[in-house]
Structures are given as C-alpha cells and as structure tokens.
C-alpha positions as CSV (number, residue, x, y, z in Angstrom):
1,X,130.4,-204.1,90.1
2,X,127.1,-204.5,92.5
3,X,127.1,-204.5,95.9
4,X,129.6,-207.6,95.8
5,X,132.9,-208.2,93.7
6,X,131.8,-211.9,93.7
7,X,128.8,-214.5,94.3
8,X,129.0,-217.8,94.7
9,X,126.0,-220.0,94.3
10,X,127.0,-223.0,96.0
11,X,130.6,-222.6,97.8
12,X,132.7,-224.8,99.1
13,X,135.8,-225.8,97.3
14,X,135.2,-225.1,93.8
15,X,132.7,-222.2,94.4
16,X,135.7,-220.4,96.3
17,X,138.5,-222.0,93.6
18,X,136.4,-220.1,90.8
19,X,136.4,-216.9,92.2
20,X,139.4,-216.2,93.8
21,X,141.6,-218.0,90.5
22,X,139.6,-217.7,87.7
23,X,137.3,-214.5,88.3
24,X,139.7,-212.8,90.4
25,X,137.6,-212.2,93.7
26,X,138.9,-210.5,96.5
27,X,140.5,-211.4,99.8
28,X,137.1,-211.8,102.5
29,X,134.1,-214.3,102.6
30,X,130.7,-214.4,103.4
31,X,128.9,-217.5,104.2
32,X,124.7,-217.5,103.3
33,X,123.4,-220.2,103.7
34,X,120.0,-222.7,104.2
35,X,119.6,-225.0,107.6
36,X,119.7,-227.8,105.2
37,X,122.0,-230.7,105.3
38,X,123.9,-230.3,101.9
39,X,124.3,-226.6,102.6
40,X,125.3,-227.0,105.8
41,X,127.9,-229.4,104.5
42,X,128.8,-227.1,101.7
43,X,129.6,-224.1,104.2
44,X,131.7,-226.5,106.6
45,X,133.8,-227.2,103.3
46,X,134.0,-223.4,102.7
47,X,135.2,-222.4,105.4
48,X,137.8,-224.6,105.4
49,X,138.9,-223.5,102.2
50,X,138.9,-219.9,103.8
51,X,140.9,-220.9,106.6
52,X,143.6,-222.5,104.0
53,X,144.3,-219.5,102.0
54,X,144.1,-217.2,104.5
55,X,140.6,-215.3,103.9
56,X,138.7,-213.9,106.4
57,X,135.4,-215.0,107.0
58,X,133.1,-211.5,107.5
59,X,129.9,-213.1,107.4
60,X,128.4,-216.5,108.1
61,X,124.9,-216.9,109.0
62,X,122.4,-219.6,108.3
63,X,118.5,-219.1,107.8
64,X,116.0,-221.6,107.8
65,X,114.6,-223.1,104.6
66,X,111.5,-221.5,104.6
67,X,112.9,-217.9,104.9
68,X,111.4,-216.0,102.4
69,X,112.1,-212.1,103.6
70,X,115.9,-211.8,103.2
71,X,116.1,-208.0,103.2
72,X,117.4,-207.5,107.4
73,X,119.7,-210.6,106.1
74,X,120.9,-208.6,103.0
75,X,121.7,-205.3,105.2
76,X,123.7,-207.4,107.5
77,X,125.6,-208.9,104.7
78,X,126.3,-205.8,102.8
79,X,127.2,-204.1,106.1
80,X,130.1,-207.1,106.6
81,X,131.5,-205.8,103.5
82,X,132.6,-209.2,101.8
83,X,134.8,-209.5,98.3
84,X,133.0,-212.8,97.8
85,X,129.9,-213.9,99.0
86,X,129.1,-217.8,98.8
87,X,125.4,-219.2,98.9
88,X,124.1,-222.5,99.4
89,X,120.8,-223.8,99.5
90,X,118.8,-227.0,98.6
C-alpha cells in the first residue's frame, strides 16, 4: 500500500470498526484532526475506541481549521509510523 495501511476519514467508532474488522488495518492509531467541535468530538470517541481494544495511539495532533500547509504535519505523521490513520474535519 501507500504510506499508510489504512485511512479513516472521520474516526471514531465506526471509522476504527471499519478498518480494523472489515479492511483488516493494523494494530496502531493516528489521530488528525481540525480544532473544530465535531472533530474534536469524533477524536475523543476514537480514542476511546483505541484504548478498548488495546491499540496504541502513535500520533494525535490537532491543527486549526484554517491550516492549509500540511506537509511538516504529514512528516510527523509518517515518522509515527501508524497502521491506521483517522481524520476528522468539518
């Protein structure tokens, strides 16, 4: 595959229910995400989900909405080494 086995556009509990039982993602997590309310939310719930089956959290960093160069983001992200990475914006 890419750089990542698996990405999740929108995490939390199904996000993280799709690809570790029906695409077959690996075992760590990285959390992407937008200072923004429902994202925010969406990263609390994944990372509870993490913590319930056991997968480590490699990554989790949160950008503000108007971000638009990613690419010192993306080398830190890559650099964590994630199976899955989970993404949530507004």
């Amino acid at each position: 595959m890419g750089a990542f086995d698996v990405v999740v556009l929108g995490g939390g509990t199904a996000g993280l229910h799709v690809a570790t039982e029906v695409v077959g993602g690996g075992k760590t997590v990285a959390l992407l995400t937008a200072d923004q309310e429902f994202a925010q939310n969406l990263a609390t719930t994944a990372r509870e989900v993490a913590t319930k089956r056991n997968m480590p959290i490699v990554f989790d960093q949160a950008y503000p909405p108007n971000t638009v160069e990613f690419s010192g983001i993306i080398r830190s992200l890559k650099a964590a080494k994630p199976d899955i990475v989970t993404q949530a914006a507004e």
